[in-house]
mmCIF file of the N, C-alpha and C atoms, coordinates in Angstrom:
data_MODEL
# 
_entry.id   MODEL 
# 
loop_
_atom_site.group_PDB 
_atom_site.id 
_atom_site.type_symbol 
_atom_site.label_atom_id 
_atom_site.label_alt_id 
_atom_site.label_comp_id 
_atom_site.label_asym_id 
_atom_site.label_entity_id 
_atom_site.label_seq_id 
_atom_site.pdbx_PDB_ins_code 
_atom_site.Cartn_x 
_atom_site.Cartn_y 
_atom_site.Cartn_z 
_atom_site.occupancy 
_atom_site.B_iso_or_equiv 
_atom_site.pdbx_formal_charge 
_atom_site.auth_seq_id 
_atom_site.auth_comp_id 
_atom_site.auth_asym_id 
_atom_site.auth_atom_id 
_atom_site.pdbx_PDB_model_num 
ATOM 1   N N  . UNK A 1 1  ? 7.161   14.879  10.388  1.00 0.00 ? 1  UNK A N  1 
ATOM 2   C CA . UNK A 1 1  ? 7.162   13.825  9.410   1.00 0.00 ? 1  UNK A CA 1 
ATOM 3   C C  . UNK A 1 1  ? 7.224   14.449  8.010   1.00 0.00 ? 1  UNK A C  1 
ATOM 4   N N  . UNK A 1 2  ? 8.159   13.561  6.831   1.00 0.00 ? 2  UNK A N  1 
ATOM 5   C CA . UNK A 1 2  ? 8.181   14.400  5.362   1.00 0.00 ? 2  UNK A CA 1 
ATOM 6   C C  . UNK A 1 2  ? 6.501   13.992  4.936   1.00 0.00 ? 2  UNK A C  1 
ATOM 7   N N  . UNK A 1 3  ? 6.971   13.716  3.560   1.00 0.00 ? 3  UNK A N  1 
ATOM 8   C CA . UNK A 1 3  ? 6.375   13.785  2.923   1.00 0.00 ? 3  UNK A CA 1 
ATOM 9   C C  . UNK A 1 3  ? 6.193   13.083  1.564   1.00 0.00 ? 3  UNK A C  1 
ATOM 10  N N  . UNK A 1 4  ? 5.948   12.382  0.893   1.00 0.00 ? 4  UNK A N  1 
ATOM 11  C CA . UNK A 1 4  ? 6.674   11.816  -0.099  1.00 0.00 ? 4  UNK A CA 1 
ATOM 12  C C  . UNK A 1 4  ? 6.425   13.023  -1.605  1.00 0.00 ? 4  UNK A C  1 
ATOM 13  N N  . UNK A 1 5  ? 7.898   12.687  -2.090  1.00 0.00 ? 5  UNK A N  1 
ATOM 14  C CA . UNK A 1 5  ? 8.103   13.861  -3.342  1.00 0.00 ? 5  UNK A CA 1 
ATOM 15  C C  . UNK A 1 5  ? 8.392   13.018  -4.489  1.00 0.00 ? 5  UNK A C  1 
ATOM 16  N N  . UNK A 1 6  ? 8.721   13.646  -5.568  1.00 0.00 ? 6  UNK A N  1 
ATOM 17  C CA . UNK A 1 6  ? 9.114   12.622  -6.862  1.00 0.00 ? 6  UNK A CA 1 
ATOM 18  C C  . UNK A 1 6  ? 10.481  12.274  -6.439  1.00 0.00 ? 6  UNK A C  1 
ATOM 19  N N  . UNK A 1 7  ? 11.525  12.847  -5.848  1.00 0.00 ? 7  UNK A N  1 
ATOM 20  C CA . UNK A 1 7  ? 12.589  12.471  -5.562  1.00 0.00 ? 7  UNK A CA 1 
ATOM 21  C C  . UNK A 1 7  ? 12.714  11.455  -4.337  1.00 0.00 ? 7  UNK A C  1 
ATOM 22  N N  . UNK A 1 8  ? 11.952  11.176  -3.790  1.00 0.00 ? 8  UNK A N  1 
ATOM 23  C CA . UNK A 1 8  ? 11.946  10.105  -2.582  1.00 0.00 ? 8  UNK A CA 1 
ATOM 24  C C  . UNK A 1 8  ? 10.024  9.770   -2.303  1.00 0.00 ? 8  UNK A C  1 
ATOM 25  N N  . UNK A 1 9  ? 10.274  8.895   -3.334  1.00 0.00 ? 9  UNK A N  1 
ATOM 26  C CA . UNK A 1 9  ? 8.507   8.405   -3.087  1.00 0.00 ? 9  UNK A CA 1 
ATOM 27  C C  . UNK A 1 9  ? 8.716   7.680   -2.178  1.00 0.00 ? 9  UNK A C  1 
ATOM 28  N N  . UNK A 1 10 ? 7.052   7.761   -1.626  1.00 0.00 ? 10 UNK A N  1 
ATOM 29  C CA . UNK A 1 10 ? 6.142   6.443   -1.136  1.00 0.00 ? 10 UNK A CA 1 
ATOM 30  C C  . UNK A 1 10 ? 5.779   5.221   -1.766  1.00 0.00 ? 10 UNK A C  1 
ATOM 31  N N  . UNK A 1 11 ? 5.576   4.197   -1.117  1.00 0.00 ? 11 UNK A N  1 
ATOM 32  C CA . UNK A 1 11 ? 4.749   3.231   -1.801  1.00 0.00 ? 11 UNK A CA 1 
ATOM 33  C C  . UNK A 1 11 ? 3.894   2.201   -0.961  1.00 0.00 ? 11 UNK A C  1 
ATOM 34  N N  . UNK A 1 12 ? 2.602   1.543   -1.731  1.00 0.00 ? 12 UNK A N  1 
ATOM 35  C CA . UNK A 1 12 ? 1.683   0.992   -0.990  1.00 0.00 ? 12 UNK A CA 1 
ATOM 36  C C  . UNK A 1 12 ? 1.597   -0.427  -2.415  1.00 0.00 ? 12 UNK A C  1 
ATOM 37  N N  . UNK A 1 13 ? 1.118   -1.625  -2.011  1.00 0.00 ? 13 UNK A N  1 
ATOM 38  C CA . UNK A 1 13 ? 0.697   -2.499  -2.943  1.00 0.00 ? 13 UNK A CA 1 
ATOM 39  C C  . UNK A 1 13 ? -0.504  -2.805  -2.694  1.00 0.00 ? 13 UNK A C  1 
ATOM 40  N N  . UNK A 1 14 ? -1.468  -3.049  -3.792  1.00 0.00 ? 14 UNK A N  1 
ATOM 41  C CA . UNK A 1 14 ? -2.494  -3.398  -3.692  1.00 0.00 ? 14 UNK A CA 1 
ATOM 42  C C  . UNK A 1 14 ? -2.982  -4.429  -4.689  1.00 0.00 ? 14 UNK A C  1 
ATOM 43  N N  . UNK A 1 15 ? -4.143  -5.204  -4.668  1.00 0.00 ? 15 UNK A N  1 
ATOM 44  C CA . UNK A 1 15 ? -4.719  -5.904  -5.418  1.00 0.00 ? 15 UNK A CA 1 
ATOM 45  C C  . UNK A 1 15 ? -5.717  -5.864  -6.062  1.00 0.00 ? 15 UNK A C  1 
ATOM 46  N N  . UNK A 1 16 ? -6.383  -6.380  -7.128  1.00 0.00 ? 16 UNK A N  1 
ATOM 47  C CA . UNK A 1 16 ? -7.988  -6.277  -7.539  1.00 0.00 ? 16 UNK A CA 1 
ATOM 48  C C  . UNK A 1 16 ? -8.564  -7.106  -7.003  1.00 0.00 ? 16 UNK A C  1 
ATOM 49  N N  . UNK A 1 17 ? -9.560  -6.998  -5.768  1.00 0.00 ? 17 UNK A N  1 
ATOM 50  C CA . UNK A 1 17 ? -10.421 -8.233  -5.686  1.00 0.00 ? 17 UNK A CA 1 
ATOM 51  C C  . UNK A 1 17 ? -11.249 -8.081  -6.569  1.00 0.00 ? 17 UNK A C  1 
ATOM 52  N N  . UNK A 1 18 ? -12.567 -8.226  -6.823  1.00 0.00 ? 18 UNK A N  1 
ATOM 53  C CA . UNK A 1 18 ? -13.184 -8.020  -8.356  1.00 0.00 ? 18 UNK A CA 1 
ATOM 54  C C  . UNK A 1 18 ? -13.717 -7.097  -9.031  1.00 0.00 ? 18 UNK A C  1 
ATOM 55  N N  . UNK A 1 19 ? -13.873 -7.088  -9.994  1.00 0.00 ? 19 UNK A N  1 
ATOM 56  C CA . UNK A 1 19 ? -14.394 -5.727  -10.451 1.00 0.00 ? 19 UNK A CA 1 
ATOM 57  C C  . UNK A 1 19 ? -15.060 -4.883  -9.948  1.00 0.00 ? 19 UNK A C  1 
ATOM 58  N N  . UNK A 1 20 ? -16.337 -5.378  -9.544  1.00 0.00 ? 20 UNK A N  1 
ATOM 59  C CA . UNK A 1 20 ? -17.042 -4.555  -9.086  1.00 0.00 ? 20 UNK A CA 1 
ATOM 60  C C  . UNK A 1 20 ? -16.998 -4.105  -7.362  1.00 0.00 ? 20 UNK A C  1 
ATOM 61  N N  . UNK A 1 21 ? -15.748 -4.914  -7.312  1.00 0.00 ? 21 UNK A N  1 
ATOM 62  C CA . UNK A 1 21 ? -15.387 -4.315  -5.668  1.00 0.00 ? 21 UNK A CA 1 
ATOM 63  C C  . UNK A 1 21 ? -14.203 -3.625  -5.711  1.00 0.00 ? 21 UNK A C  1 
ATOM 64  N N  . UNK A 1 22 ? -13.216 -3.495  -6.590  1.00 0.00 ? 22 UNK A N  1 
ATOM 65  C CA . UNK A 1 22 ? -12.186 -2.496  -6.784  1.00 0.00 ? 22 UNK A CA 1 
ATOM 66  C C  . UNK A 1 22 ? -11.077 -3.140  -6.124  1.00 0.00 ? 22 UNK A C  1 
ATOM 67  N N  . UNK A 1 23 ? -10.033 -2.384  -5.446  1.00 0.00 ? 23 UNK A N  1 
ATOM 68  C CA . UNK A 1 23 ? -8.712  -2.461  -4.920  1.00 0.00 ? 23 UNK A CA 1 
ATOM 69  C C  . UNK A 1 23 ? -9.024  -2.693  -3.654  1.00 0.00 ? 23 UNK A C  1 
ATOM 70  N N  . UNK A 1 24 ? -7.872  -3.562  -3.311  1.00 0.00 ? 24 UNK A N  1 
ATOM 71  C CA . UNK A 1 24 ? -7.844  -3.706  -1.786  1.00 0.00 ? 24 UNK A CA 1 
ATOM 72  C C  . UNK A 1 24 ? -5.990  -3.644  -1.724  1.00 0.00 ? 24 UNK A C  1 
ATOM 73  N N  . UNK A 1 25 ? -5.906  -3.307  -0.284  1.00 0.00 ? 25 UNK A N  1 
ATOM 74  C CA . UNK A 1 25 ? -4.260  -3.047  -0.024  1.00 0.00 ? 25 UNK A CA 1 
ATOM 75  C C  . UNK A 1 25 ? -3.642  -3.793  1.038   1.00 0.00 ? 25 UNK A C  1 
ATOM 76  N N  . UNK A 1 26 ? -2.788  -3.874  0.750   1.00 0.00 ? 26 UNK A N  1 
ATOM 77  C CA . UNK A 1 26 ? -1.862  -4.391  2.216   1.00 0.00 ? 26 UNK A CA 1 
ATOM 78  C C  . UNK A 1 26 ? -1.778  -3.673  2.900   1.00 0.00 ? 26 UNK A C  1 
ATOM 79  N N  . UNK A 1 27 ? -2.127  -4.687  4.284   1.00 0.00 ? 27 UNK A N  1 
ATOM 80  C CA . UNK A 1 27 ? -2.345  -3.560  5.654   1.00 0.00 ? 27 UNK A CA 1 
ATOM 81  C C  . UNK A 1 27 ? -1.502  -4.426  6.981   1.00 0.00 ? 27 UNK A C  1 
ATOM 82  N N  . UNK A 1 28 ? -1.332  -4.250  7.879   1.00 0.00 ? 28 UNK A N  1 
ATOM 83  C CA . UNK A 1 28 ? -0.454  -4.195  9.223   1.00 0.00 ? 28 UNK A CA 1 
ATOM 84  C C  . UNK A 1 28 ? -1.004  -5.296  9.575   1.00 0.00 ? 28 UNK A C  1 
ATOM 85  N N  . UNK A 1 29 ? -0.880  -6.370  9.900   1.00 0.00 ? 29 UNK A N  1 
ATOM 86  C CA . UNK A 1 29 ? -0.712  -7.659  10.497  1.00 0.00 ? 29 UNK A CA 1 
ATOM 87  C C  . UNK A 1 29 ? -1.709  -7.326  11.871  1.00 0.00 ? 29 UNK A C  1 
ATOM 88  N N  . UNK A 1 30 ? -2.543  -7.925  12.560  1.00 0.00 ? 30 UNK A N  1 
ATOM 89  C CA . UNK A 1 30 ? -2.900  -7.435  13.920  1.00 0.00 ? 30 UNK A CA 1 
ATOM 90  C C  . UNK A 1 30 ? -2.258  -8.783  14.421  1.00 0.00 ? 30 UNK A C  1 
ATOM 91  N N  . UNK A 1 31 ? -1.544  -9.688  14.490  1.00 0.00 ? 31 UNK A N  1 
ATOM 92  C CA . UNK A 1 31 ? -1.351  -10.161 14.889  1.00 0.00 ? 31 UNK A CA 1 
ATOM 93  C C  . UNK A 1 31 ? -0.375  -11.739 14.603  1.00 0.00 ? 31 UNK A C  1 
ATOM 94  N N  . UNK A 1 32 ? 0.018   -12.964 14.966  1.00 0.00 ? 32 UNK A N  1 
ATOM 95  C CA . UNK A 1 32 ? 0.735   -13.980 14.443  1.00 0.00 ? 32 UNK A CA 1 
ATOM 96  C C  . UNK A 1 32 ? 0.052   -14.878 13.600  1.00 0.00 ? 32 UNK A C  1 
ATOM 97  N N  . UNK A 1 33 ? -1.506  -14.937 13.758  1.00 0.00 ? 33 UNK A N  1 
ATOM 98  C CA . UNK A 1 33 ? -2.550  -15.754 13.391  1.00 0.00 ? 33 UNK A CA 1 
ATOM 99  C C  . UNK A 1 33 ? -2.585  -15.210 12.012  1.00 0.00 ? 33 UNK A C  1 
ATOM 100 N N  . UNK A 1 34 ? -2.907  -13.810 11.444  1.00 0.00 ? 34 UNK A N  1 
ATOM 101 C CA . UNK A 1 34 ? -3.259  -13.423 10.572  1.00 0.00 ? 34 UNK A CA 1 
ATOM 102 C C  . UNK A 1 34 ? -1.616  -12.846 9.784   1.00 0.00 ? 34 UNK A C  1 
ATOM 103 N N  . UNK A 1 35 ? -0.862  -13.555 9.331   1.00 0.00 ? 35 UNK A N  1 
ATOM 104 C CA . UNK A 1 35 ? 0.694   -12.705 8.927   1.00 0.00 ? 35 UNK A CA 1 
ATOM 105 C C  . UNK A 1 35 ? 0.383   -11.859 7.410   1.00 0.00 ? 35 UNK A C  1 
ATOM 106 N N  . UNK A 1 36 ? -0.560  -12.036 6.874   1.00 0.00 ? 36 UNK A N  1 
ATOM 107 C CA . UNK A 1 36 ? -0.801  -10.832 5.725   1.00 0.00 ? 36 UNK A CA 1 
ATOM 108 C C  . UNK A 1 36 ? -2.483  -10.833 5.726   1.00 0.00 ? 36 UNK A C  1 
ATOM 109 N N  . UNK A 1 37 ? -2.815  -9.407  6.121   1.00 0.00 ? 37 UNK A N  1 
ATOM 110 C CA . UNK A 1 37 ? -4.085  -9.115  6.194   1.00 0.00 ? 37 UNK A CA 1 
ATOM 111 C C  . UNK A 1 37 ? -4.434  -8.100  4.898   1.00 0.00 ? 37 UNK A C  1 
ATOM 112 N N  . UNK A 1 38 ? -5.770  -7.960  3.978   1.00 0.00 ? 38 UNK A N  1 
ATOM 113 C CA . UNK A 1 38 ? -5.540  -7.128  3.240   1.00 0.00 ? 38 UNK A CA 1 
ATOM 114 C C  . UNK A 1 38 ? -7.249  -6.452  3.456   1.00 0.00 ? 38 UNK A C  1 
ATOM 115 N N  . UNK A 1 39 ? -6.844  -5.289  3.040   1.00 0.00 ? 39 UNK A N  1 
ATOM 116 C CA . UNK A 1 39 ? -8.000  -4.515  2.952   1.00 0.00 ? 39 UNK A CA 1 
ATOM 117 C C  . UNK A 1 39 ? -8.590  -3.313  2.617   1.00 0.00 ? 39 UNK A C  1 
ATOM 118 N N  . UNK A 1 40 ? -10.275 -3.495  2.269   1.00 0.00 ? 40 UNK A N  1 
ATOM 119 C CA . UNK A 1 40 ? -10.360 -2.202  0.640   1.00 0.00 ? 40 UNK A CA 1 
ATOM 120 C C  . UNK A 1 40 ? -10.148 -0.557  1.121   1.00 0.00 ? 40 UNK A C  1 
ATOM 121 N N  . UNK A 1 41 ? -9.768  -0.630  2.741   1.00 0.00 ? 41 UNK A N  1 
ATOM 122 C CA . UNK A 1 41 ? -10.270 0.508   2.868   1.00 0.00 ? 41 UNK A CA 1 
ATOM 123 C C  . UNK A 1 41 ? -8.633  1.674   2.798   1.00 0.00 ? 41 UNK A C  1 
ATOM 124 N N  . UNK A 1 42 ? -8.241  2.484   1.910   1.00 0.00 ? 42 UNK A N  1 
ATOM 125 C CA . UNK A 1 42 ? -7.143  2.969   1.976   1.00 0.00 ? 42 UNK A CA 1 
ATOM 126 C C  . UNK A 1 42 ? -5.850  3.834   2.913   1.00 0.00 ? 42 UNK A C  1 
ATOM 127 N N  . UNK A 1 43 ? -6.809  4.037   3.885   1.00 0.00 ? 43 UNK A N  1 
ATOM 128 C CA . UNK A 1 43 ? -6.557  4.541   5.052   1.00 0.00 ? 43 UNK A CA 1 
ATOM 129 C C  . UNK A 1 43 ? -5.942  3.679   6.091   1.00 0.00 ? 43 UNK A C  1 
ATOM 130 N N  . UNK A 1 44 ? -6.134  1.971   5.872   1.00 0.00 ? 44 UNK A N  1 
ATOM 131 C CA . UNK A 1 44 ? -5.521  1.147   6.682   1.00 0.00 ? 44 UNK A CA 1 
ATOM 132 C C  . UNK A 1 44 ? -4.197  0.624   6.066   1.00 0.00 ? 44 UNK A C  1 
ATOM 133 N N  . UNK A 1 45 ? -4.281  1.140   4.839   1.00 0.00 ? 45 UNK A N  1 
ATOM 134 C CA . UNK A 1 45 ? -3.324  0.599   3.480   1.00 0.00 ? 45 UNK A CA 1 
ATOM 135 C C  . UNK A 1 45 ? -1.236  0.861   4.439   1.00 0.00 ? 45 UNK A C  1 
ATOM 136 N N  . UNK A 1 46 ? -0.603  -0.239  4.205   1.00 0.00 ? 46 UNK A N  1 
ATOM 137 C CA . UNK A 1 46 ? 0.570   0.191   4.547   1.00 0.00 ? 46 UNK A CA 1 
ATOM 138 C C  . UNK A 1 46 ? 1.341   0.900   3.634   1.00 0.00 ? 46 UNK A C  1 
ATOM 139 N N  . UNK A 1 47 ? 2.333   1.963   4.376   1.00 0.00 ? 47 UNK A N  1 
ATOM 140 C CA . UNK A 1 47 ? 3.081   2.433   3.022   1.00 0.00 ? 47 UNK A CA 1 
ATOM 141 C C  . UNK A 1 47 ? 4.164   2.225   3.532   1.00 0.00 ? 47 UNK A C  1 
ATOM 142 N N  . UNK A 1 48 ? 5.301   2.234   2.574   1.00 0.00 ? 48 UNK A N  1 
ATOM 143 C CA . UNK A 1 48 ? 6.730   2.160   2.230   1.00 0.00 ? 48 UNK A CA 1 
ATOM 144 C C  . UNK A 1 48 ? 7.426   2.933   1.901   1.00 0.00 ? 48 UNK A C  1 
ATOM 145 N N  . UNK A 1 49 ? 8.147   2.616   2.536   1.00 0.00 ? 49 UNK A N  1 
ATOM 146 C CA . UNK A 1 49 ? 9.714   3.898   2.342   1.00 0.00 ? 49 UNK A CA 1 
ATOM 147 C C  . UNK A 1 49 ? 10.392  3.425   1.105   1.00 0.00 ? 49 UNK A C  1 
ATOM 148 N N  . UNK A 1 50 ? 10.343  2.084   0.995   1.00 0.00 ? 50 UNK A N  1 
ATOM 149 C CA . UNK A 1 50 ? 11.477  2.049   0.317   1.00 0.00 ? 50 UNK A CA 1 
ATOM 150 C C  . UNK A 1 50 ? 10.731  0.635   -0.799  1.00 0.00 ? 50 UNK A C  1 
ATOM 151 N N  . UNK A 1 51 ? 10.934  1.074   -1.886  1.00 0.00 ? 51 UNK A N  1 
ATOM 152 C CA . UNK A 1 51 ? 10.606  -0.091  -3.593  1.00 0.00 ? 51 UNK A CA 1 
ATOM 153 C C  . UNK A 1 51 ? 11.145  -1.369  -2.737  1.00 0.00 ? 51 UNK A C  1 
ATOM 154 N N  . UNK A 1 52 ? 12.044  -1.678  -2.438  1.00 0.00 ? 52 UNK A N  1 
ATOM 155 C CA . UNK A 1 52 ? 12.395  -3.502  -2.477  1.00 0.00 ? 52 UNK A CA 1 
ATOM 156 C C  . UNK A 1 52 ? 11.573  -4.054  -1.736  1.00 0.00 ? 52 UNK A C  1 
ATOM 157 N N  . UNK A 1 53 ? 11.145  -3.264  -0.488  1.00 0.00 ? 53 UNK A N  1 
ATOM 158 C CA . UNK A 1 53 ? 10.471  -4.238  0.379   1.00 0.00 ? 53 UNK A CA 1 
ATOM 159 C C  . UNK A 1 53 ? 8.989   -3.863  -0.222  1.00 0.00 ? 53 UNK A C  1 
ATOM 160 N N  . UNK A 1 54 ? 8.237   -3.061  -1.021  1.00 0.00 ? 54 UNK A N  1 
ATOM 161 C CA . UNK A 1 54 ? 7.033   -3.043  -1.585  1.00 0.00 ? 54 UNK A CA 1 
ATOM 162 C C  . UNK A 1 54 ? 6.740   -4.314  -2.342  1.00 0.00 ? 54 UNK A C  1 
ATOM 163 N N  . UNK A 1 55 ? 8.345   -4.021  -3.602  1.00 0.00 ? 55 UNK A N  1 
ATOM 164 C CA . UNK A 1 55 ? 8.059   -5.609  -4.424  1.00 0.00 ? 55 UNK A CA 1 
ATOM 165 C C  . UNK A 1 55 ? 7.912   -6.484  -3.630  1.00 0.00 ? 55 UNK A C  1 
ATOM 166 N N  . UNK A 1 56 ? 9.001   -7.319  -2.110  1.00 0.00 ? 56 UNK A N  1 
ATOM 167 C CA . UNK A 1 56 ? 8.747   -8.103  -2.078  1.00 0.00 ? 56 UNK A CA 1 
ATOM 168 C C  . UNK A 1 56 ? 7.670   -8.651  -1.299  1.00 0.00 ? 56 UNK A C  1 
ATOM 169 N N  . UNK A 1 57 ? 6.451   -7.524  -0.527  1.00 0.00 ? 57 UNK A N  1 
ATOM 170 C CA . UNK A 1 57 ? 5.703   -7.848  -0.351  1.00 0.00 ? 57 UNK A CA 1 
ATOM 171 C C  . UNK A 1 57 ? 4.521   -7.749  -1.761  1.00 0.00 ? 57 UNK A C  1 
ATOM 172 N N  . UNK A 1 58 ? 4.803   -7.459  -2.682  1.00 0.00 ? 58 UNK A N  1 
ATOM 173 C CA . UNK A 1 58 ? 3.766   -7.295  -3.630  1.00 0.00 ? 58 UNK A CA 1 
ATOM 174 C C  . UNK A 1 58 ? 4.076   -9.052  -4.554  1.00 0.00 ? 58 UNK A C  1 
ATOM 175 N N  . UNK A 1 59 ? 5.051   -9.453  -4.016  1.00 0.00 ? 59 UNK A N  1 
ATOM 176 C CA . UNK A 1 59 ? 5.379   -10.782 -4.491  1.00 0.00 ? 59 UNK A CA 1 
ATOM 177 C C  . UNK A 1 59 ? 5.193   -12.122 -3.961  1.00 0.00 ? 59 UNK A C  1 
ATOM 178 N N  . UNK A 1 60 ? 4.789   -11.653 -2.589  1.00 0.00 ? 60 UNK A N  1 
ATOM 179 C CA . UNK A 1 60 ? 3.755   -13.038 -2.240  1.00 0.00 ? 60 UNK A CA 1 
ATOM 180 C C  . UNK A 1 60 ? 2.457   -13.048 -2.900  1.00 0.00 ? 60 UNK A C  1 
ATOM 181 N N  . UNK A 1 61 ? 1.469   -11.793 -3.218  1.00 0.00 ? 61 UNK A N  1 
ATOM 182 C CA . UNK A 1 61 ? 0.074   -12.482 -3.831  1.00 0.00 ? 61 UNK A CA 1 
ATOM 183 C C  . UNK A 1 61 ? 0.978   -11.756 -5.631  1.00 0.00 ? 61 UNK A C  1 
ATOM 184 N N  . UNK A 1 62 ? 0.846   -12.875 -6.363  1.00 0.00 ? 62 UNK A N  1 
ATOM 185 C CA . UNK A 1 62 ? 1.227   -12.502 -7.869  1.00 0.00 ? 62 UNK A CA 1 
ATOM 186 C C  . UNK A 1 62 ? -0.129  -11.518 -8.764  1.00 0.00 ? 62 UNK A C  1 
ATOM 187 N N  . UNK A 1 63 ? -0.675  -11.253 -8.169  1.00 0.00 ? 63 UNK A N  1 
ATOM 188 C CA . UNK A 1 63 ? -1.607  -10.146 -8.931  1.00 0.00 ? 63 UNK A CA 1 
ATOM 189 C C  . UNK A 1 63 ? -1.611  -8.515  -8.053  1.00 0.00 ? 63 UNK A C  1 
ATOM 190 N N  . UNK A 1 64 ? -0.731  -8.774  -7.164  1.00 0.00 ? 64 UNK A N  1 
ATOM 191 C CA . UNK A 1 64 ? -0.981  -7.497  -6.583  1.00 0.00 ? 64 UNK A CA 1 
ATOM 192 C C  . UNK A 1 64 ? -0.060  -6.324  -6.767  1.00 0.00 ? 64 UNK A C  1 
ATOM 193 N N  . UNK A 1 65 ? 0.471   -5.028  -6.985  1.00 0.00 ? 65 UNK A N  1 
ATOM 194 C CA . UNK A 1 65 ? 0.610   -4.304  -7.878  1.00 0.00 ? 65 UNK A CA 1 
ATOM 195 C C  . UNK A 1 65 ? 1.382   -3.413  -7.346  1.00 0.00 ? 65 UNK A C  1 
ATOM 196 N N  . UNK A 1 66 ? 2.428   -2.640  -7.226  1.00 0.00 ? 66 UNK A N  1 
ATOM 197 C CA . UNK A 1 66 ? 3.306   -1.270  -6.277  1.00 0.00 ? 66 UNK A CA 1 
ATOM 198 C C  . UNK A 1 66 ? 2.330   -0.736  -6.810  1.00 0.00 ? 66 UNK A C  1 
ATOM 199 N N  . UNK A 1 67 ? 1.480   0.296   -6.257  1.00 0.00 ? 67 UNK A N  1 
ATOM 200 C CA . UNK A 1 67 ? 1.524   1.746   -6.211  1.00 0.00 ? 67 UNK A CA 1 
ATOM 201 C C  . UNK A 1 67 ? 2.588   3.094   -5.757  1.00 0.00 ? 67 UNK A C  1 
ATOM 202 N N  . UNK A 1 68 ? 3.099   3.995   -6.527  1.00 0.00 ? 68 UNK A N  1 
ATOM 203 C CA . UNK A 1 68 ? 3.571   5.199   -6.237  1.00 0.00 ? 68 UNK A CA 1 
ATOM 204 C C  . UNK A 1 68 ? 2.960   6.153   -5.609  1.00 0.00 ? 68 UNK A C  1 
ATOM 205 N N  . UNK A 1 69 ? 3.505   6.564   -4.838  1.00 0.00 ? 69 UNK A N  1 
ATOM 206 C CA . UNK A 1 69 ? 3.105   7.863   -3.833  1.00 0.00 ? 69 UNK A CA 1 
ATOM 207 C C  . UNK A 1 69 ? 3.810   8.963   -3.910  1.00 0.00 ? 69 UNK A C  1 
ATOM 208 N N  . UNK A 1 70 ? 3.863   10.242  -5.049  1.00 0.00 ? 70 UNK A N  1 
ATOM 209 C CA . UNK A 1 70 ? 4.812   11.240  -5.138  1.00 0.00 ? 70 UNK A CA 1 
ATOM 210 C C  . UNK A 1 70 ? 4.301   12.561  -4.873  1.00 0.00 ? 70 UNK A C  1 
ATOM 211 N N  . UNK A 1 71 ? 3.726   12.435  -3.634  1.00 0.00 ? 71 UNK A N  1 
ATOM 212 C CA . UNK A 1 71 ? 2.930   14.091  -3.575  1.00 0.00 ? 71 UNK A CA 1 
ATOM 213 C C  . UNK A 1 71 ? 2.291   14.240  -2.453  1.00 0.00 ? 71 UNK A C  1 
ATOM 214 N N  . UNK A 1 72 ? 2.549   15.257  -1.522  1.00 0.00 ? 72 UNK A N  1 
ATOM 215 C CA . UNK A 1 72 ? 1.681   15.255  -0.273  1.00 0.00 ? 72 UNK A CA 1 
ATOM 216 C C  . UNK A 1 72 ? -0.047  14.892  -0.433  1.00 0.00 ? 72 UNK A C  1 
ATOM 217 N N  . UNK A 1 73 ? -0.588  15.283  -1.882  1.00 0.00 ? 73 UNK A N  1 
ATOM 218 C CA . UNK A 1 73 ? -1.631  15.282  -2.290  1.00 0.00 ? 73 UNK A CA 1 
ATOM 219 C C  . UNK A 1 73 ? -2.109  13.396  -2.388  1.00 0.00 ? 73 UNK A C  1 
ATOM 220 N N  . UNK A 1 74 ? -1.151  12.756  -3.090  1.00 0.00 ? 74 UNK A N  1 
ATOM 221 C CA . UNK A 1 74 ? -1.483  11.264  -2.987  1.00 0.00 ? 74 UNK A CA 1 
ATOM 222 C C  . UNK A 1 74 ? -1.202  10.712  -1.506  1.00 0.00 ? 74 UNK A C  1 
ATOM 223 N N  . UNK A 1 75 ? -0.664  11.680  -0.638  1.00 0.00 ? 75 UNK A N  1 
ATOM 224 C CA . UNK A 1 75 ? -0.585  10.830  0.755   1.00 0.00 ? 75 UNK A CA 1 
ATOM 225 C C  . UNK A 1 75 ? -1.738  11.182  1.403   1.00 0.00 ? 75 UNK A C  1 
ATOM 226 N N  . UNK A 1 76 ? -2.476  12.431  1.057   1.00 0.00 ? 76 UNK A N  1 
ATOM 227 C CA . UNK A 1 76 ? -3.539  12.253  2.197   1.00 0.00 ? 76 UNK A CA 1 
ATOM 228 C C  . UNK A 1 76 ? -5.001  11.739  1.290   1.00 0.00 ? 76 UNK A C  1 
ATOM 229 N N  . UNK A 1 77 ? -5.396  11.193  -0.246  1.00 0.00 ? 77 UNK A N  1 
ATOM 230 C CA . UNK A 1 77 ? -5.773  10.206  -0.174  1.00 0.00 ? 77 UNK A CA 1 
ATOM 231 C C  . UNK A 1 77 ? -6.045  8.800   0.640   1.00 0.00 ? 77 UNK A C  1 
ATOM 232 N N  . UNK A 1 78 ? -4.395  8.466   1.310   1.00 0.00 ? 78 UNK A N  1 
ATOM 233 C CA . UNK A 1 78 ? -4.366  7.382   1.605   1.00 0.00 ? 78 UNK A CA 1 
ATOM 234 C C  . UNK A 1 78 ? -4.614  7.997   3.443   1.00 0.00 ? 78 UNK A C  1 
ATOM 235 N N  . UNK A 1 79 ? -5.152  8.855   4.276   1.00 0.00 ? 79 UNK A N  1 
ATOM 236 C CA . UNK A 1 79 ? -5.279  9.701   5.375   1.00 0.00 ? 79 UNK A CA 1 
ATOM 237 C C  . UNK A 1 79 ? -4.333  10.266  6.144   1.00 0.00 ? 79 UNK A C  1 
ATOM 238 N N  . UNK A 1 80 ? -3.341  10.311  5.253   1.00 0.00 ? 80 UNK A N  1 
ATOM 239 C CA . UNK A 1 80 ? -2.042  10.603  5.983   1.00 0.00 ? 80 UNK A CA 1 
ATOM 240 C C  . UNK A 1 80 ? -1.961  12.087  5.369   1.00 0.00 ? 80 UNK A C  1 
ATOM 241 N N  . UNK A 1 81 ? -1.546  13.040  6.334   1.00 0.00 ? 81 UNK A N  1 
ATOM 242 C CA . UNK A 1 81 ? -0.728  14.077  5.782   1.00 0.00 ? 81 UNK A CA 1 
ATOM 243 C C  . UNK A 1 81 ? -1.463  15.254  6.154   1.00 0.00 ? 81 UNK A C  1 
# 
């Protein structure tokens, strides 16, 4: 598996739930009941290959945000790598 670099990033979207609870991310569906699940923990966070489909999942909730991923170092933040 690569890796994401500045020349071919990653990406993850996330949201603020509130201040004092920080970011939460989009994560993998478990199922038909639940079609967008989100959650604080970053390791469940989905990532993306590719910007269009980040925006357009970062465009169903209107406060939630692309994050960039350009570095083996920001991928294993998220437990990957």
């Amino acid at each position: 598996m690569t890796h994401p670099t500045s020349l071919n990033p990653w990406f993850t979207v996330a949201r603020l739930r509130t201040l004092d609870d920080g970011l939460e991310y989009y994560a993998a569906s478990e199922g038909p009941e639940d079609p967008i699940r989100w959650t604080p923990h970053k390791r469940e966070a989905m990532l993306f290959l590719n910007l269009h489909t980040a925006v357009r999942v970062r465009d169903v909730d209107g406060d939630a945000i692309v994050i960039v991923l350009a570095s083996k170092d920001d991928l294993r933040e998220y437990g990957r790598g």
